[in-house]
N, C-alpha and C positions, 0 to 999 in steps of 0.2 A: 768313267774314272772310279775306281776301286778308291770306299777310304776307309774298311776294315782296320780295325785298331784305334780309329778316333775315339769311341765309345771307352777303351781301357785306357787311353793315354790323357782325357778330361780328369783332372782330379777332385774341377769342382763344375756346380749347375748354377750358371749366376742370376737366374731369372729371379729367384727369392733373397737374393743377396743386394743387387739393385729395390727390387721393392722396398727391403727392410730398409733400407738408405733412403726412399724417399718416403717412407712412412713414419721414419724417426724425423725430418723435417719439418720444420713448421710451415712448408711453401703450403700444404694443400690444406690446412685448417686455414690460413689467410686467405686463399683463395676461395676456398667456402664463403669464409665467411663476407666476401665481396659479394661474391652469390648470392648471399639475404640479402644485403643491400641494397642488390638489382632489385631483388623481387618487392621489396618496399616501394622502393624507388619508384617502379611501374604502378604501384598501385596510388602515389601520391600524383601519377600520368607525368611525372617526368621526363628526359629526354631518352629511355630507353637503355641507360648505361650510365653507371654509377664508376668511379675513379680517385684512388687514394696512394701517398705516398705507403712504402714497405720500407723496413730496414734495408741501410747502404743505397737507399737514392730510389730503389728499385718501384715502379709505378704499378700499379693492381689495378686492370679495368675490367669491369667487371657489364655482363651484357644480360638481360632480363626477356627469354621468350614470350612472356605473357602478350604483346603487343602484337606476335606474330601467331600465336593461339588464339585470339579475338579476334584477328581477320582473319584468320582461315573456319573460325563458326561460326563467324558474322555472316560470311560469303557463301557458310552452306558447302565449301569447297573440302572438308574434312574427309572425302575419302581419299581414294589413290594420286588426283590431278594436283592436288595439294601438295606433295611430293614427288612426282614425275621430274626425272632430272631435267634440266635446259640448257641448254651449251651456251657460253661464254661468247659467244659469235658478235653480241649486238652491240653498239657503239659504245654504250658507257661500261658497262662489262669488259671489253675489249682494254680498254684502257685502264682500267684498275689492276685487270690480271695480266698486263701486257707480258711477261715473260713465263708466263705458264700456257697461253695462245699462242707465242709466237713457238714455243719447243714440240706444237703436236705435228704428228709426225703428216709426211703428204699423202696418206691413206691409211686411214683408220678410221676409230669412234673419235671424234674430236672431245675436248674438254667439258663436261658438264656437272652440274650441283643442283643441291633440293632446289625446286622452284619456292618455296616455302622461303627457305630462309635468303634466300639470294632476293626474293622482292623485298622485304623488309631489311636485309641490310642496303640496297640501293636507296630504297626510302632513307635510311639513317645517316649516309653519305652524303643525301645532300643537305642537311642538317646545317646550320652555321654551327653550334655546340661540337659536331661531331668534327671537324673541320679546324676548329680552334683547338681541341684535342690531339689532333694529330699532330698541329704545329707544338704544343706543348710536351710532348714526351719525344718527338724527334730527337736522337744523340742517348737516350736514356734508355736504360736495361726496364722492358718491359712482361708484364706478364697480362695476358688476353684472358678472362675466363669464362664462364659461363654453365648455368644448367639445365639442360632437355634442349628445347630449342635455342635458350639462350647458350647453347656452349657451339651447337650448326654457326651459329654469327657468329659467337669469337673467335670461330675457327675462319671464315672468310675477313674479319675485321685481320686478325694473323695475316693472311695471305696477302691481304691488299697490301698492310703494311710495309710485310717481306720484300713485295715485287714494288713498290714506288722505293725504300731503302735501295737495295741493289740497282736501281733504274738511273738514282741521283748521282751518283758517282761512280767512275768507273777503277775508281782506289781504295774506296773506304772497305773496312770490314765487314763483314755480315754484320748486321744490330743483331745489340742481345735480347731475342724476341723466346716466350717461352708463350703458349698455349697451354691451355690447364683446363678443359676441358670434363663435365657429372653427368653420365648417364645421359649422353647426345645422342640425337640419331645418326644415323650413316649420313655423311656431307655429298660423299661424289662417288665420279664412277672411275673404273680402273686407269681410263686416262688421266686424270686429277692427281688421281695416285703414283702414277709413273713420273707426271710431269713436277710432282713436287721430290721424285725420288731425284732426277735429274737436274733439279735446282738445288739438292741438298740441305731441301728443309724438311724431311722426314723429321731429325731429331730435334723439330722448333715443336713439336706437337705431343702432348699426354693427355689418352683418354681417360679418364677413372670411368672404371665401372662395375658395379653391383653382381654380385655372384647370379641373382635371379631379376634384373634389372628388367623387363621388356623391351624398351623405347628405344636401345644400343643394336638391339638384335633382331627388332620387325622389320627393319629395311631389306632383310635376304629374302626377305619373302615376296614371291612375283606381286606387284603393284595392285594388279587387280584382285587380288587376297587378301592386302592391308585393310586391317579397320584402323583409318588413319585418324579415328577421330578418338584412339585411344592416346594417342601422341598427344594431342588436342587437349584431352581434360589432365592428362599426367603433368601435363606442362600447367594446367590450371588449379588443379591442386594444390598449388605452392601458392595460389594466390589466398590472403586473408578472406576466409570464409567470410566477413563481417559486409565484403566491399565487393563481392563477386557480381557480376551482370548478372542479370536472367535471362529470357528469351534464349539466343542461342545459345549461352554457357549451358543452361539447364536440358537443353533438346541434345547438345553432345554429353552432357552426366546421365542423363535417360539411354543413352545409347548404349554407355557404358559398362551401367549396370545388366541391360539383356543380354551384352555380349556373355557367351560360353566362354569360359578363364582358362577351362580346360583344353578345350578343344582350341584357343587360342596357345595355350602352351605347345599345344600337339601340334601346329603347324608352322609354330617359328621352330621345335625343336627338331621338326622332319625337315624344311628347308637349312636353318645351319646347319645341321646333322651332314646334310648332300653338299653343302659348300667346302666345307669339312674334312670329308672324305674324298672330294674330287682332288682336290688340292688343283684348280684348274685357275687360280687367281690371277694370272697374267692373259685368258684369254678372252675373247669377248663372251658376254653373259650369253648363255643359251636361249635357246627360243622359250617364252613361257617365264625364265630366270630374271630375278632381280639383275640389275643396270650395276647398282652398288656395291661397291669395296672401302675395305677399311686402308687408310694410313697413318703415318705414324706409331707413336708409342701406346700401347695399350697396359695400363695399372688392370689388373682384376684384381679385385680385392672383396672380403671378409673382415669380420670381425678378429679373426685369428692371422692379417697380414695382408702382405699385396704379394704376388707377383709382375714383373716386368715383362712384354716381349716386344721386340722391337720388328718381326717380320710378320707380314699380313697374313701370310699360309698358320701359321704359330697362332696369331692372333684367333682367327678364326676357327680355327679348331679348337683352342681353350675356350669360348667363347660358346661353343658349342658342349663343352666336357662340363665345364660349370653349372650351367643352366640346365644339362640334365639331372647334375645333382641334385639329389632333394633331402636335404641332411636334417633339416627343420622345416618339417611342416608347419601351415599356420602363422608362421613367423614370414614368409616370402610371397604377402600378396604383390600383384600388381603394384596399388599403390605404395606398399610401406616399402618395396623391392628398391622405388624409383624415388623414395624420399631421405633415403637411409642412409644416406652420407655425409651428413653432418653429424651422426653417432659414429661411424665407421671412422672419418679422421682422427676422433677424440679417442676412439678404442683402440686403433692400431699401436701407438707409440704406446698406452699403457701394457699392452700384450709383450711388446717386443721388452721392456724390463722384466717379463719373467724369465726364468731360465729354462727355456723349452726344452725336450730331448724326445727322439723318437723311440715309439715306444718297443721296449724289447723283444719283444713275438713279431717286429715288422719284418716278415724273412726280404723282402724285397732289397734292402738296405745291407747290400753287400761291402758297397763301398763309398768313401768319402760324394763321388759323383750320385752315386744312387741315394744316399743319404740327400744330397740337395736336390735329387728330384720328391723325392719326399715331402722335402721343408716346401718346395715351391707347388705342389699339390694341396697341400692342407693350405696354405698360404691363401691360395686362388678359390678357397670353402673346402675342397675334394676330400673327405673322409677316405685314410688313406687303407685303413682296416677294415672299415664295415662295409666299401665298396669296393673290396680289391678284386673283384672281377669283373665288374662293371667298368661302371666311368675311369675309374682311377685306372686300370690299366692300360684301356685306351690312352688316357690322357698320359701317362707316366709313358708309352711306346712315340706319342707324338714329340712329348720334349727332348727324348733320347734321338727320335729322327730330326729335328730341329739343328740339335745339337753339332749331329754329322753332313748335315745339308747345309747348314749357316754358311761354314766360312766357302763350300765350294766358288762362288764368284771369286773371291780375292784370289784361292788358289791359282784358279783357272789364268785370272789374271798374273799371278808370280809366273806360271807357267810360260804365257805368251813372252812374258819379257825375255826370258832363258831362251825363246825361238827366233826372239826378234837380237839379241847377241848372237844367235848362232848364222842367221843371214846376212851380217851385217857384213861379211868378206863381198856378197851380192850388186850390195851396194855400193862399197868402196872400187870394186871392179868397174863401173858407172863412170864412178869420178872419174878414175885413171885413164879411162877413153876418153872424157868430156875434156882433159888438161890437154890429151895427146892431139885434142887437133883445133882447139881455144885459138890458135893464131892462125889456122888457113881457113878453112869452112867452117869450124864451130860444130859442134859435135851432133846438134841438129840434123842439117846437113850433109856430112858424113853418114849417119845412122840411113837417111833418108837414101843416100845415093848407093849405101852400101859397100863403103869403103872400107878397104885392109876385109875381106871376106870372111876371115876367121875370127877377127877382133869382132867384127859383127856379128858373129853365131853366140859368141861368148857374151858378147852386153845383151841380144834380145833373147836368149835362153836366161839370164841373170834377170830383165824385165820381164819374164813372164812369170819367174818363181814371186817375185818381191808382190805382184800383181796378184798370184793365189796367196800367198801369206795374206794380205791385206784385206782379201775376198775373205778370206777364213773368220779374222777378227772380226770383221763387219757382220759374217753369218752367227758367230758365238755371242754378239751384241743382241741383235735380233731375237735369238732364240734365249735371251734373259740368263746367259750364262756368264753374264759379265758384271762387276758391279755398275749399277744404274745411272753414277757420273763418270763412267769408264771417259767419255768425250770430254769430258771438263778438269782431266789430271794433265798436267803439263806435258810427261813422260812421254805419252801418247799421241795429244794433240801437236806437238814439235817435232814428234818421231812421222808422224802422217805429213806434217806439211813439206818436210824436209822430202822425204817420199816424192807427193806428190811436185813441187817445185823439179825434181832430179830427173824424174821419169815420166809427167807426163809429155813434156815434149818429145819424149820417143814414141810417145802412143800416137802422138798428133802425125808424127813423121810418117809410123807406118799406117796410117791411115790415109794418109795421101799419094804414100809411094804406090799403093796397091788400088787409087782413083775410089776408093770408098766415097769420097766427099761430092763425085760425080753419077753415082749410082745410088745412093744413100743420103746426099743432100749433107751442108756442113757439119763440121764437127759438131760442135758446141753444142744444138740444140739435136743430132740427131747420133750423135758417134762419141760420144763422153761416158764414161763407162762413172755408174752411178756412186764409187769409193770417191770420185773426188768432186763430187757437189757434196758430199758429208761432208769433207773435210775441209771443203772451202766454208761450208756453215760452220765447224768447230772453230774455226780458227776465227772466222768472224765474232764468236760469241767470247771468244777469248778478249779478244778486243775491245767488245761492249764492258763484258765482267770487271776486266785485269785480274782473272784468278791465273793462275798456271805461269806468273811469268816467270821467264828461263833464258839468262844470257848466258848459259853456257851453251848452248847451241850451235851446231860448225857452220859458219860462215854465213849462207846464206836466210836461215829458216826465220833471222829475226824478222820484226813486220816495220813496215813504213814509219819512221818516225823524223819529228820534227827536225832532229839533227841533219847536218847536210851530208851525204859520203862524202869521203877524199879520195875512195877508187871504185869501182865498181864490185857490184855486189856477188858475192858467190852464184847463186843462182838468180836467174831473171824472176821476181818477184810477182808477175801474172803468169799464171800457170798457162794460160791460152794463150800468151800473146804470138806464139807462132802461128796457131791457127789462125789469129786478126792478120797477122800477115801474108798468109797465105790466101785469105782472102782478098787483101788487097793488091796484092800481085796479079789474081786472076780479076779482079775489077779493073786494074791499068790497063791490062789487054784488052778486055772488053770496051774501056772507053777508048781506045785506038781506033777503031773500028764502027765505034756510036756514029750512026746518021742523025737521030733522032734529037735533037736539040733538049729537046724536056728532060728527056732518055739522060742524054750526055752530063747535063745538068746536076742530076741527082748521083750521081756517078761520082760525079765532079765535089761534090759537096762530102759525099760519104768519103771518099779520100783525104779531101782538106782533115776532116774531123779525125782520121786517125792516122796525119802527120802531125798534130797539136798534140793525140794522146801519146805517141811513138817517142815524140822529141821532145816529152817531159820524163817522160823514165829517161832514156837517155839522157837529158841533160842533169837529171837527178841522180844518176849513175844507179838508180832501182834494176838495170838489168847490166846479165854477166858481158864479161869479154867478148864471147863466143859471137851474141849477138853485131855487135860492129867487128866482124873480121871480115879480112877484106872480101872475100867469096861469100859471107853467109846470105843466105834469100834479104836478110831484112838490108843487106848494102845493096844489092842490085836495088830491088824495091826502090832506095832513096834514088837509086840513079834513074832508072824508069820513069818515076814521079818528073825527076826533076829533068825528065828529056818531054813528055806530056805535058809538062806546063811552061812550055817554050812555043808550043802551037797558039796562034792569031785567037783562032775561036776559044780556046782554053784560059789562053789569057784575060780577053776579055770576060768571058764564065767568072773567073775565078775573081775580079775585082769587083763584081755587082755579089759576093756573099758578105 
């Protein structure tokens, strides 16, 4: 997809224009200053997490790493293993993050986060304090924060949050959850990230972070190259010199100090540099490659502003353009990099009162858009003169390719809609056959037997186009060309179920007309074409959520509800129930036949079981006309049944279940 001219049709760069809006704020000096808090807090061994009302009701929890610094150099564990992701897999995890494990996908990396901060927020959860906390700001606009490790846990305290809020109700709104987040390490790995893009909590999350910050930016670097036990004392740092442990505190400050700074700079800025440049963020990490990706929102900021970026590719490469700058030496050790933003809150908002202007030899600044890439270079530290051929160009080419890459999914998405209008004659064609024979066979049936020969070319030529359409989507989903709650917008998820309700019982038909189901074994688990177990889970999740509802819908695609019908439903609302009857047609003949009492038995039972589930759609009018016409498979079926359990030995069977 060509999208020359985006670059001259932007008239502005809003990376620095969002920053300056939350640098004018007072949200991230209050959230600092819960940060000291925490860090007090932990040192008087409190519960780990300090908590205060904000203006307009809004709650500030604030979460103190030093407890998860202490056991990871108490334990001697302060290299790589201390860090080493762990999947969400095990029982009490499972259930915390139940809707970020339930969305991984059935082959992949499954869901994982630092082992570091995931045991120490387990530990904090089972807390009474932490517990009576949650019940306390339930219903209230909160904000999570944290810094170094403590901002790794407020980012999982967030998530927990997030997923029991959405889990409690299947009406309520998102709670207004914000994470605020100082110079944290990487949380999780690219599953984490996908799976909170497809929850739609990307924008519950802001990282700030430090122009030369380390602690944000070691995690790129393959695990067995982390000296994690810098993380370790950065996060200990913060602790009041006066009340520090010895023993291990002092064996990781020992470490510290022999570590190479430079040689440490040289190879976080060679690995983000390669993450950077691959722009490879949706794939799995390479062999030898950090597991870790970034999500959510990412502040870089200076003393001279913040920039904003909200996509991970973006993030990561400014992440990378930054930290190579070196604009002030001396001023950007290690520590002071990763203590420096409780000055950086207080200086931002004084900066932004002056009246800035770029300066006039900047040939770059051609125009109102190149002027705000400018403003959002210097913003992020990027000296945008004395390094204009260095960092700042790369950086300044990445935001302009940001810029034009951004909105592709949405496009991509306006696009498919314009394809799925122009199909839609496809579909309507469907109906018009499904009406034409609703009172003899039921269009099922018809389709299966191949009736009116040319009306037939015409509907399975129309299902096989709407079949590649829907392949196509599912393939532009897949290959990250779609926005990442593409499944969770109503438009979609109603347009698929509608879909799949209309056409797969044509699939089921010719699947059986052509004895697939006898050479291939039944449908369902061996002849289901993989669009519609998606879209039976989208529509499931719709229903857990209640996001996407949509009663303008035609006729059938609404879902099961408590209301009674007065007539039957436009489409049969199990998408397989042809196929269960098709099975049970071929089970009535077989027990015709049954010698075998045990044999016959189980037979016998399997039929009962789905004349109960048959003659509750049907009596709940859940399926179309077509179904009880007088030819269709599902009326013989009832008559078969009910000539099979007229037999001595049947009868008898049937009254011992």
């Amino acid at each position: 997809m060509e999208h020359t001219g985006d670059e001259e049709a932007s008239m502005f760069e809003t990376s620095h224009v969002l920053g300056a809006l939350l640098a004018s704020s007072p949200l991230l000096a209050r959230a600092w200053d819960r940060c000291v808090a925490a860090a007090e807090g932990a040192a008087a061994a409190t519960s780990g997490f300090v908590h205060g009302g904000g203006d307009g009701g809004t709650v500030f929890v604030a979460f103190s790493g030093v407890q998860a610094a202490l056991s990871a150099a108490g334990a001697a564990v302060a290299g790589g293993g201390a860090f080493a992701p762990v999947g969400l897999g095990g029982d009490a995890a499972r259930r915390m993050f139940a809707p970020l494990v339930s969305a991984e996908p059935d082959a992949g990396e499954p869901v994982a986060v630092q082992a570091l901060a995931l045991r120490c927020f387990l530990k904090l959860c089972g807390s009474p304090d932490f517990q009576m906390l949650l019940n306390q700001i339930r219903g209230k606009a909160v904000v999570f924060t944290g810094h170094s490790l403590g901002g790794a846990i407020a980012a999982l305290a967030a998530l927990h949050y997030l997923c029991i809020s959405s889990s409690s109700s299947t009406l309520a709104p998102a709670p207004p959850v914000l994470c605020v987040t100082f110079g944290s390490p990487l949380l999780g790995n690219e599953a984490l990230s996908s799976a909170i893009l497809r929850e739609r909590w990307s924008g519950n999350f802001c990282h700030v972070v430090s122009q030369h910050d380390i602690v944000p930016r070691l995690l790129f670097c393959p695990l067995e190259t982390v000296p994690a036990h810098m993380i370790v004392e950065m996060q200990l740092q913060q602790w009041p010199a006066g009340i520090r442990h010895a023993g291990a505190v002092t064996t990781v400050t020992a470490r510290m100090v022999d570590t190479d700074q430079d040689a440490l700079r040289q190879l976080i800025q060679m690995h983000v540099g390669a993450v950077a440049t691959e722009q490879k963020l949706a794939a799995p990490a390479t062999l030898g490659g950090s597991p870790y990706r970034p999500f959510g929102t990412y502040v870089l900021c200076s003393p001279d502003g913040a920039a904003c970026l909200d996509n991970p590719t973006d993030a990561v490469q400014m992440l990378y353009a930054t930290f190579a700058s070196r604009c002030s030496p001396g001023a950007d050790s290690p520590e002071f990099a990763h203590s420096c933003y409780g000055d950086l809150v207080l200086k931002m908002p004084q900066h932004l009162l002056l009246k800035r202007r770029l300066r006039a030899d900047d040939a770059s600044a051609t125009s109102n858009y190149d002027a705000g890439v400018s403003l959002a270079l210097e913003a992020s530290g990027i000296d945008v003169k004395r390094q204009q051929g260095t960092e700042a160009s790369t950086a300044r080419q990445w935001l302009k390719t940001s810029k034009r890459v951004g909105p592709r999914p949405s496009l991509n998405c306006a696009h498919l809609a314009t394809r799925l209008g122009r199909i839609t004659p496809c579909r309507a064609q469907i109906e018009w056959y499904k009406v034409l024979f609703d009172s003899e066979t039921g269009y099922y049936d018809a389709f299966k037997q191949r009736r009116s020969p040319k009306k037939f070319s015409k509907v399975n030529m129309n299902r096989i186009k709407l079949g590649q359409f829907w392949d196509d989507v599912l393939a532009m989903l897949d290959a990250g060309q779609l926005p990442h709650d593409f499944h969770r917008r109503a438009k979609w998820v109603n347009a698929a179920r509608f879909y799949q309700l209309l056409v797969e019982p044509l699939d089921i038909a010719d699947y059986h007309r052509n004895n697939l189901h006898r050479t291939c074994g039944s449908y369902v688990p061996n002849g289901r074409e993989r669009r519609y177990e998606l879209f039976d889970r989208w529509w499931q999740e719709k229903g857990r959520t209640g996001t996407g509802r949509d009663t303008t819908l035609s006729n059938s695609a609404a879902s099961t509800s408590s209301r009674r019908r007065s007539k039957y439903a436009g489409l049969t609302q199990d998408p397989c129930f042809w196929a269960r009857v098709e099975e049970a047609r071929e089970l009535t003949e077989n027990a015709r036949s049954e010698l075998n009492a045990a044999e016959l038995a189980m037979k016998l039972e399997v039929l009962q079981e789905f004349e109960r589930y048959s003659g509750e759609l049907v009596a709940s009018k859940e399926v179309s006309v077509d179904v009880v016409a007088p030819q269709s498979s599902y009326t013989l079926w009832v008559e078969e049944w009910k000539q099979l359990k007229l037999r001595d030995e049947v009868r008898t069977m049937l009254l011992l279940f």
